[in-house]
N, C-alpha and C positions, 0 to 999 in steps of 0.2 A: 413607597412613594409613587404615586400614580402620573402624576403630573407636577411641575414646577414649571411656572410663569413668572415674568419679570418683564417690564416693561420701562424705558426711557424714552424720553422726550428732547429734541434737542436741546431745552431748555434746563434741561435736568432733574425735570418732575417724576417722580419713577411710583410705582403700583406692583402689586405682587400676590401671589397666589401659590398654594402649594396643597393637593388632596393627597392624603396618607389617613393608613389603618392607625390609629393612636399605640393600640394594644399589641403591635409589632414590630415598634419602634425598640430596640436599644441601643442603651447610653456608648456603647464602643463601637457601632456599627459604623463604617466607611461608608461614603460615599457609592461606591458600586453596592454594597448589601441593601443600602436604601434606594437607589436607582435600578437596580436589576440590569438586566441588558437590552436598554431603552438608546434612544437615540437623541442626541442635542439637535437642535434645532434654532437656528438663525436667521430671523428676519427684518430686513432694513426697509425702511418705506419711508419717501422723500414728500410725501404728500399726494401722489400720482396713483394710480391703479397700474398703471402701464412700466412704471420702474421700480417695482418691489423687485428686491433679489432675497434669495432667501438659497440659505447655505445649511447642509444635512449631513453629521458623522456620527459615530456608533460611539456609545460609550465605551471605550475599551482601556481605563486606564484606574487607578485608585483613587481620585477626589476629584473634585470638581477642574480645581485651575489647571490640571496637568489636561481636562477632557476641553476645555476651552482651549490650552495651546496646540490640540491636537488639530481643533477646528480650526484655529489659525492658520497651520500651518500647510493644510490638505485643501480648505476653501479658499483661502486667500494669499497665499503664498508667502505668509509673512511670519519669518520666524521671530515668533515672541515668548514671553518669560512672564509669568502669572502668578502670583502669590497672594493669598484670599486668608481672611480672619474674619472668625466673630463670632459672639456671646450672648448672653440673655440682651444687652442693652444698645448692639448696635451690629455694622460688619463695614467691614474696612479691604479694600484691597490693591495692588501696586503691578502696574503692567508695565512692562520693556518691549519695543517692539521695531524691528527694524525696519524701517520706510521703502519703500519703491522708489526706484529710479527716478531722477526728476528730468530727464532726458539734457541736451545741450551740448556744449563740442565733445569731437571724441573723445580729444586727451583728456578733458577735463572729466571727463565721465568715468575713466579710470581711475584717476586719482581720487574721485567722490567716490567710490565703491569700493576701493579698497580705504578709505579714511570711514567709512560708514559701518563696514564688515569691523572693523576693529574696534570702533565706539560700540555697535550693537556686544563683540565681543568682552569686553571688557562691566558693561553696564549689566549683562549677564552674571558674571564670575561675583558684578558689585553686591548684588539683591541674592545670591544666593545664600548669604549668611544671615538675613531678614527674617526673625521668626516671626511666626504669625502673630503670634500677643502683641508684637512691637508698634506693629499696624492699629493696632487698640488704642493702647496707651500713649504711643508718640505724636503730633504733631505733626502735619503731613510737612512742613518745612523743616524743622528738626529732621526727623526720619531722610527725607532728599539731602540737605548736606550732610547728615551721617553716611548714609550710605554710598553717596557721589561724589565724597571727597576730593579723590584724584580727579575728576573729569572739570571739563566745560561747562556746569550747570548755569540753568537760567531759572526761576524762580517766574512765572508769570503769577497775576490775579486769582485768585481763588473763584469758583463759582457754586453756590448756594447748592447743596441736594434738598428736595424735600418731596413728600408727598402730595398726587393730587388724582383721587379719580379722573373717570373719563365718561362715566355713565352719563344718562341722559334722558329726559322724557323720550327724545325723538330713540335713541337709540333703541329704548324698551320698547316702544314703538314699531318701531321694525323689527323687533325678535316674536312682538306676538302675531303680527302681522303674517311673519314664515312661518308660523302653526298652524293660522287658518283659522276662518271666523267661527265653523262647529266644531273644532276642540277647544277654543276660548271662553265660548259661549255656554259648555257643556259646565267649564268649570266654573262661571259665575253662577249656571241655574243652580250646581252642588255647591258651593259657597260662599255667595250672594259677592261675591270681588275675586278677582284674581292676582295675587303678587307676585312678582320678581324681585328677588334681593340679589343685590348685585353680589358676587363671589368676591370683588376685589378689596370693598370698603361696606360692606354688608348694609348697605341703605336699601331697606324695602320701596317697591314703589307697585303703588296699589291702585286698581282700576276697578271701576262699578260699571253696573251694566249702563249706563248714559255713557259711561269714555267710550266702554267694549263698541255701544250702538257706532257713537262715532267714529270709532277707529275703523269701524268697516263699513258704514258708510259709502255713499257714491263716489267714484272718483274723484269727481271735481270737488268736494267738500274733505277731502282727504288732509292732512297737513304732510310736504313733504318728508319721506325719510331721509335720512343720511346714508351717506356714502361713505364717510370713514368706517376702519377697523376697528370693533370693539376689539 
């Protein structure tokens, strides 16, 4: 597996990609035999170019969720507790995560860290008998008062997952644009268009040489590019 991509949205619009050899794949292989000794990669981005933070650890562990708590716990200082499912038809997973200080008086600040060490303690011990199939089959409110019995639980709103690309004429736009108008132009003279398919939601999107002409074009006749992230 060469690469694995995932993408969310505040909204909860998620996208996703993964290149692998088909013919090297098997059915018992863990998580490191498919990953090799690659590295996770974390990046948050608020909208701004200027406040991306992006967080970097080595795979070093056997699955996925235990390489995400590791990232948690070395980038962000936040000990948490990861458990990950899924099958031909979907995937499912359940995070525990202890919060950061919310600052305020001192007494009070001790008493909140040591009541919060012992909720994160204990919501630990809870999800540790959560197998993965559960996460499939249950009910994301079943599954929480099952497994959070004893505690304090609060139950908020559910919000929607679903997919949605992010491509874009302008975006394709600016990727042919960073090749440059004679390696563009070489490929419509050998195949009368040039496409791009997107990797994420495989929409081709095809240009003749009237777009190509425009695309490169004078400045001033140009159509802005984008500034976001594909």
């Amino acid at each position: 597996m060469r690469l694995l991509v995932a993408q969310c949205t505040h909204d909860f619009l998620v996208r996703g990609v993964v290149r692998f050899d088909h013919e090297r794949i098997k059915d018992d292989a863990d998580f490191v035999a498919l990953a090799g000794e690659g590295t996770i990669m974390v990046t948050i981005e608020t909208g701004k170019q200027a406040s991306r933070y992006q967080g970097i650890v080595p795979i070093g562990s056997r699955s996925l969720s235990a390489s995400l708590e590791h990232y948690f716990e070395n980038s962000e200082q936040l000990p948490t507790r990861v458990i990950l499912g899924a099958d031909n038809f979907g995937t499912a997973g359940l995070l525990v995560q202890r919060m950061p200080s919310h600052g305020g008086v001192a007494g009070e600040d001790v008493d909140f860290e040591v009541q919060a060490d012992r909720t994160f303690s204990a919501a630990s011990e809870a999800i540790a008998g959560v197998q993965s199939d559960e996460l499939l089959f249950r009910s994301a409110e079943e599954l929480m008062r099952r497994t959070f019995s004893g505690l304090d639980l609060r139950i908020h709103d559910s919000c929607a997952v679903g997919f949605r690309c992010r491509c874009s004429t302008e975006r394709v736009e600016g990727m042919l644009r960073s090749l440059g108008a004679t390696e563009v132009e070489a490929i419509v003279a050998e195949r009368g268009e040039v496409t791009v398919t997107c990797e994420f939601c495989r929409k081709p999107w095809s240009f003749d040489a009237v777009d190509v002409s425009r695309l490169f074009g004078a400045a001033a006749d140009q159509a802005p590019g984008s500034s976001a992230v594909n």
